[in-house]
C-alpha positions, 0 to 999 in steps of 0.5 A, spaced: 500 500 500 505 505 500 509 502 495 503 504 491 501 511 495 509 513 493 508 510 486 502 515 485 505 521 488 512 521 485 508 521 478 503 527 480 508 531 482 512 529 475 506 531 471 505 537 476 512 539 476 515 535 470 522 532 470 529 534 473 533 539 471 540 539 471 544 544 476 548 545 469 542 548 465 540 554 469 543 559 464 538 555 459 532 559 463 534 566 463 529 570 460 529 574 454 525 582 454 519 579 451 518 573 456 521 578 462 516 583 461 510 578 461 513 576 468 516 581 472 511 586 469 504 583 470 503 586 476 504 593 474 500 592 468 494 589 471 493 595 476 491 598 469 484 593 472 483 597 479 487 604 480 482 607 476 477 603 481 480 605 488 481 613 485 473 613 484 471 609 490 474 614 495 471 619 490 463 618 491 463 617 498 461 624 498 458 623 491 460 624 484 460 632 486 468 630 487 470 626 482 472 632 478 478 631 482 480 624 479 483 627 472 488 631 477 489 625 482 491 620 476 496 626 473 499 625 480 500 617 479 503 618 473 508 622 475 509 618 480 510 612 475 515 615 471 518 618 477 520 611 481 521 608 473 527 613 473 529 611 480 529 604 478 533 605 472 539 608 476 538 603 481 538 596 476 545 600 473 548 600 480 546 594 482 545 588 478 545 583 482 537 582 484 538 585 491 534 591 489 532 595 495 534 591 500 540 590 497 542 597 496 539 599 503 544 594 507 549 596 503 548 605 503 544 605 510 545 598 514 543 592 515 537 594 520 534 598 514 536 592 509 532 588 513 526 593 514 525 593 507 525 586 506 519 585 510 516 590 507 516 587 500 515 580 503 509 583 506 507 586 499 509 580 495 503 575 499 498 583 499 499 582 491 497 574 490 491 576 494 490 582 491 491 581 484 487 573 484 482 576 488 480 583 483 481 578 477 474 573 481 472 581 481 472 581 473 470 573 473 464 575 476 462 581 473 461 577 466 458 571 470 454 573 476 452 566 478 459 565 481 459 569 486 457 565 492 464 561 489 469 567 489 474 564 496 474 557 491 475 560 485 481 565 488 484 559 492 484 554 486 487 560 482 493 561 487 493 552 487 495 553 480 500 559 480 503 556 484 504 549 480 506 553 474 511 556 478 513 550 481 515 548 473 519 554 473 521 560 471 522 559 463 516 555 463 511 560 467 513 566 462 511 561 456 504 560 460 503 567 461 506 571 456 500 570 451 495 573 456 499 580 458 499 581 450 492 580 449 490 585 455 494 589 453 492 589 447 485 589 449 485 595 452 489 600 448 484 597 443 479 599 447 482 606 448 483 607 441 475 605 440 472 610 445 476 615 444 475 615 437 467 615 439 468 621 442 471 625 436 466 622 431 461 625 436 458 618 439 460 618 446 460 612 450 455 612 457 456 607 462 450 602 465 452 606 471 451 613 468 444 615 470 445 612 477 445 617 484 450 616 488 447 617 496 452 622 500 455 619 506 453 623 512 458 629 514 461 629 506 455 634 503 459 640 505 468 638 506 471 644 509 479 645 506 482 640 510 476 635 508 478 635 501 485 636 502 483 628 506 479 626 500 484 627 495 490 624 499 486 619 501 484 617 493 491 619 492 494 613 496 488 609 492 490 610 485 497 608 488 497 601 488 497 603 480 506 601 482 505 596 486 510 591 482 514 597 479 520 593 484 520 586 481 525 587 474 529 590 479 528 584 484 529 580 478 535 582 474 539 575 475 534 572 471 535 576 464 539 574 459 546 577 458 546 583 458 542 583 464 542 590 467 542 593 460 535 588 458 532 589 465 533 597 464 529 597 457 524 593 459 522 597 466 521 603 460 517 598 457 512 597 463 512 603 465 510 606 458 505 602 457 502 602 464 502 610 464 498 610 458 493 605 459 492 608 467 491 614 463 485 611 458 482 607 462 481 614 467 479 618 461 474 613 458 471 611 466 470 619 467 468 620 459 463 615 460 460 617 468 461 610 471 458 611 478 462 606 483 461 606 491 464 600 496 456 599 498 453 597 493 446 600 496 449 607 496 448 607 488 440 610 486 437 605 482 442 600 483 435 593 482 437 588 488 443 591 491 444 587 497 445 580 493 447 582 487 454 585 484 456 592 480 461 591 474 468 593 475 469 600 472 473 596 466 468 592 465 463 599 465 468 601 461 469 595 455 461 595 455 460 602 453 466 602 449 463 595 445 456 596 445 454 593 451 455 586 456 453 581 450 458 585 446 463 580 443 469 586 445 465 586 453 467 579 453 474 578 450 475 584 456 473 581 462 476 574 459 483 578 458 482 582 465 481 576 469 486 572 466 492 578 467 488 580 474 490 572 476 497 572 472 498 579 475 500 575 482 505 571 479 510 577 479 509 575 487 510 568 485 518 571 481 519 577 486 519 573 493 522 566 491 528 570 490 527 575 495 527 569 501 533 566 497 537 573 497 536 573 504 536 565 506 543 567 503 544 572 509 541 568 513 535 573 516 530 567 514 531 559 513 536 556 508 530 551 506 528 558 502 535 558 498 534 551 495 532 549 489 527 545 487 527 540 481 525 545 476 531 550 479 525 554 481 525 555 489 520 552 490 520 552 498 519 560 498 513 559 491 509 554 497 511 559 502 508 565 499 501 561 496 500 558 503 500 565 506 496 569 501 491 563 500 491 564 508 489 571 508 485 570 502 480 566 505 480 571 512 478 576 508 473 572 503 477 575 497 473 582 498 478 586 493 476 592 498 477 590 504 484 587 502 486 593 498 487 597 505 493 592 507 496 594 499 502 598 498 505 600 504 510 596 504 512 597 497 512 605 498 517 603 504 521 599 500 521 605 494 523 611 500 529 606 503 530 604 497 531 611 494 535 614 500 540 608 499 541 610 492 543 617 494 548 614 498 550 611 494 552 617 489 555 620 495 560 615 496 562 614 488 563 622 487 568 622 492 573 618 488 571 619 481 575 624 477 571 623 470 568 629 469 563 625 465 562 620 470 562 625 475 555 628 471 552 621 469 552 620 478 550 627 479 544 626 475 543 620 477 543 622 484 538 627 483 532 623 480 533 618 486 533 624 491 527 627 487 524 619 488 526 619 494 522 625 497 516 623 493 516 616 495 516 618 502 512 623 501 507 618 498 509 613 504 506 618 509 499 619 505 499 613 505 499 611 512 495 617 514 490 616 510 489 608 510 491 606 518 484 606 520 481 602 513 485 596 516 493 598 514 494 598 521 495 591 520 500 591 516 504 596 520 504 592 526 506 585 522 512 589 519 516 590 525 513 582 527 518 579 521 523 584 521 524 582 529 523 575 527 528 576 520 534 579 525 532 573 531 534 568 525 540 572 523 542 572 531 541 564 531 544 563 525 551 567 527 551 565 533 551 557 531 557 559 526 561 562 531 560 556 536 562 551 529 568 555 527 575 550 528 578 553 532 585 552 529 587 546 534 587 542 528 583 534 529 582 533 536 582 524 537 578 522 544 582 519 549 577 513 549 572 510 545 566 507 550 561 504 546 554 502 549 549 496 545 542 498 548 539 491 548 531 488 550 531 482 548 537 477 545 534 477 537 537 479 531 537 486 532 541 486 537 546 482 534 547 485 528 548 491 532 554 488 537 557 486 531 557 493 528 559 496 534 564 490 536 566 491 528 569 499 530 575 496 536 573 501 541 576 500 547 570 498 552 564 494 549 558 494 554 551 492 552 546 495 556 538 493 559 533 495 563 530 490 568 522 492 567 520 486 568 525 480 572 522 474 569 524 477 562 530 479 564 532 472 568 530 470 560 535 475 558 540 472 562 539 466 560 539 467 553 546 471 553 549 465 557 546 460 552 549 463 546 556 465 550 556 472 547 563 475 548 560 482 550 559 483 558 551 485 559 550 490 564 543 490 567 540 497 571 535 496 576 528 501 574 524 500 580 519 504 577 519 500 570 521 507 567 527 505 560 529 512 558 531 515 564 536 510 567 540 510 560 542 517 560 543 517 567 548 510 566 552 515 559 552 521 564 556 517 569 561 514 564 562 521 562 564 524 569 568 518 570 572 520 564 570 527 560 575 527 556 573 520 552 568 520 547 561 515 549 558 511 542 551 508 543 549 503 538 541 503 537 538 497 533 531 499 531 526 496 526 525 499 518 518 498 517 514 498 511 506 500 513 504 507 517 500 503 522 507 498 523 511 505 525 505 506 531 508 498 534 515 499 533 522 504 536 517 508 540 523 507 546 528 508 542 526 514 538 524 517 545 532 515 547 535 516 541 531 524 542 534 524 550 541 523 548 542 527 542 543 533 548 548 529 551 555 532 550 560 526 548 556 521 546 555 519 539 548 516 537 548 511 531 542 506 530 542 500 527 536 499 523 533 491 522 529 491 516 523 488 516 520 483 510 515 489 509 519 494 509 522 490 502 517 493 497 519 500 499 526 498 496 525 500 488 531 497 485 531 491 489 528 484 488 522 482 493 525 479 500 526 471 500 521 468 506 526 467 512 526 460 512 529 460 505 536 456 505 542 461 502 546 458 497 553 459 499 558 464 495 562 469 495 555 474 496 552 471 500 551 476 507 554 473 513 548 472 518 548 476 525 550 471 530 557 470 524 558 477 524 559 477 532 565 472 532 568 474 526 568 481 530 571 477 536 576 474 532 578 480 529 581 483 535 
């Protein structure tokens, strides 16, 4: 039956994952640009669906009298786009390694600072799984209504399935998700083109919301100035999840092909061109065609069965006042294209914190199980980390895209300002020593725009704070500092460990003496085998040892030692209390005090079993001693294992197990038995 289950699980996980690749094949999956930006620009290309959603939520909740602020927000957003895409381009030149932010905040401000910066990505890398899935079931639903009592299954089996592709490698996903990033993108601009050319032929599209009334929400019916000002902040911030992913090309550069600062400037460029532009159509045509959207469906006049049935998504109102309607062919190849991006937009997460937790595996500020690679030289520790967490938070917050926004991009504006600052820095420290008038320029300007960046970002960083602490923020402030003090617990362990294994020059140190110990319980095969292991290893004491639990069974022990004459002392210890563990280790402590300079070897014969239920009858004690002696210092722990017949069939490449009484035909490869081995052992000393 396990033989079976195994069997089963190695072929799901090939057909899941696919075959092994060699370690020496790992610059076969760096990426080219047009691969690159599918992966690492997913996200930033996907906020396209939601910024322009978020600007006009926090709008209307003083009714549609404020959304003439929106165009003016949305200008806003874009520089700020354009000024983080500069930043980066500085950054991927001066550190192409794929540290980014983190790397250039331990290097220019300290590891503290590094470390920071790192939780705040983390943290943003799980928000944009969630995010991102969570607003791609949004679109689903729009199109489908029906499926709303699904949107968790659905946002969790989308998470399931990055995390597969993903599993299959880097390469492997670009090819999965190249092909959806180019279709929305091209829908949209399409979808640009087509509205704005209505609007010049005098044909402009209205959205189905168009003629709805937005209800007022209490006390926003006059806002004095500072009101406004809060307002408009507040819908600043919003539209600021627009740059969320801006960070993963610079996170990623290792992954381009050569030249990989060089491609991974270019296709920054690239994103933010195409990022900014579509952003910019997709506000102009929602505002053009008067999409109302509140984050209560109810507050929208007019709005048939509000409490149990959901609005469009503003690029759905959008796509089906530019096409002709929700039946319209064009309709449906948006909502399709957007809820495919929208998913995909997560596997930037997918790309960014596998290698990030590596980075820092590396550092050791988190588990070095995160550094390993997985069969598909992806790390894979960190892809199943990261969909385990985002699936977690998913399914807390019922995949409410509004609720979840409110933990978005405070980290990834915490990484831009430190990243930024660190640049600064790091300008100030090269124009020291450099005496080319010309590089002299090149630094100074760059110093600029990632001075300029560094002011706005934070500036951002304080909106955003203020803005969103009440609306659930807070939650992540609070978990920020939880795994930065856990990332420096861990680099603390992982120091203080190194510094206690480092030789300390003596060269190799031979114990005095080696004292071996064989726990026995009853005189069987096991125990045979594992004196004449222990015989094989000429120590310089040999002693088996049992615990009398029972006089009738230990009188039978005796007898048995007496009967087969074994030329090894069998040591009995007194346990008035039938209690096995507790006498053993105080008998190796005993023989440690006695000597503290030799070295104490205790020999454990344990059963291999070959069935689940058979681990539940067998080593219970000698796990449980085995775990005590581990923390004794001076003593050696070695287990002898006895296979058992059953546990043959999980032997792959061997034949099946010949019945016990079945005669060995004498030769050379015949194994000596048990009881040979232990005179032979004895002969031998």
């Amino acid at each position: 039956m396990v033989h079976r289950v195994s069997v089963v699980t190695r072929v799901a996980k090939r057909l899941i994952i696919g075959n092994p690749v060699r370690s020496d094949r790992a610059g076969h999956t760096l990426l080219p640009k047009r691969l690159a930006l599918p992966i690492f620009a997913s996200d930033p290309l996907s906020s396209v669906a939601y910024a322009t959603q978020e600007i006009l939520l926090v709008l209307t909740v003083g009714g549609t009298a404020f959304l003439y602020l929106a165009p003016w927000i949305a200008t806003a957003v874009i520089v700020l786009m354009i000024v983080v895409v500069a930043s980066y381009r500085q950054l991927v030149r001066a550190y192409p390694t794929g540290g980014g932010d983190y790397e250039v905040a331990s290097k220019n401000i300290g590891r503290a600072a590094g470390v920071l910066v790192a939780s705040a990505l983390l943290v943003d890398y799980v928000m944009t799984v969630a995010v991102s899935v969570s607003s791609g079931v949004d679109n689903i639903i729009s199109a489908a209504p029906s499926l709303h009592s699904h949107r968790v299954a659905m946002a969790l089996g989308f998470v399931a399935v990055l995390a597969a592709v993903n599993l299959r490698g880097i390469r492997e996903a670009g090819l999965a998700f190249a092909t959806p990033t180019y279709l929305f993108t091209a829908g949209v601009f399409i979808m640009i083109a087509t509205g704005l050319f209505r609007v010049i032929a005098g044909d402009k599209p209205v959205a189905e919301s168009a003629n709805y009334n937005v209800h007022v929400h209490s006390g926003y019916g006059s806002l004095g100035l500072l009101a406004l000002c809060f307002l408009t902040l507040r819908a600043f911030s919003s539209g600021c999840t627009a740059l969320t992913g801006v960070e993963a090309i610079a996170n990623g550069v290792p992954a381009f092909r050569p030249p990989k600062a060089r491609n991974a400037q270019k296709t920054l460029v690239i994103m933010g061109a195409i990022a900014t532009s579509m952003f910019a159509g997709v506000t102009a045509l929602a505002l053009i065609s008067k999409v109302r959207i509140t984050a209560n469906a109810c507050d929208l006049g007019g709005f048939a069965d509000c409490a149990h049935r959901p609005q469009r998504t503003v690029i759905a109102q959008v796509a089906s006042a530019v096409f002709g309607g929700p039946h319209s062919v064009g309709f449906f190849y948006m909502q399709a294209a957007t809820a495919l991006i929208l998913v995909l937009a997560a596997n930037t997460a997918f790309n960014g914190f596998p290698l990030l937790g590596a980075i820092l595996a590396q550092d050791k500020n988190l588990p070095r199980q995160l550094y390993t690679r997985g069969d598909r030289l992806a790390y894979s520790n960190g892809i199943v980390f990261l969909a385990v967490v985002a699936g977690l938070l998913i399914f807390i917050y019922k995949a409410d895209v509004t609720r979840l926004i409110q933990l978005y991009i405070i980290g990834v504006f915490t990484s831009f300002t430190l990243g930024q600052s660190g640049m600064v820095r790091h300008w100030n420290r090269l124009l020291r020593t450099e005496r080319d008038p010309l590089e002299r320029r090149r630094m100074v300007q760059s110093r600029a725009i990632n001075a300029f960046g560094a002011s706005f970002t934070g500036l951002v960083l304080v909106i955003v704070v203020i803005t969103k602490f009440t609306k659930g923020a807070y939650l992540v402030i609070i978990a920020m500092p939880i795994l930065y003090a856990i990332m420096r617990a861990i680099n603390k362990h992982y120091t203080r460990v190194a510094e206690e294994l480092t030789p300390e020059g003596r060269g190799l140190m031979l114990p005095a003496r080696n004292h071996v110990v064989v726990l026995v319980s009853k005189l069987h095969k096991p125990t045979l085998r594992a004196l004449a292991y222990a015989k094989a290893t000429r120590p310089d004491t040999l002693t088996a040892l049992t615990v009398n639990v029972d006089d009738a069974d230990t009188r039978a022990l005796l007898a048995d030692w007496e009967r087969l004459n074994l030329p090894v002392q069998l040591t009995v210890l007194e346990s008035p209390f039938r209690e096995v563990t507790n006498p053993v280790i105080e008998y190796i402590r005993n023989l440690r005090r006695e000597r503290p300079g030799d070295v104490v070897s205790v020999f454990i014969p344990e059963y291999v079993v070959g069935h689940w239920w058979e681990h539940l009858l067998h080593n219970q004690s000698a796990l449980r001693l085995k775990g005590r002696l581990l923390f004794q210092p001076g003593v050696m722990v070695t287990s002898v294992p006895w296979q058992l017949a059953s546990s043959q069939v999980r032997a792959d490449a061997e034949p099946p197990a010949e019945a016990p009484n079945k005669p060995r035909p004498p030769g050379p490869s015949s194994p000596p038995s048990a009881e040979e081995m232990v005179v032979k052992a004895e002969q031998g000393v």
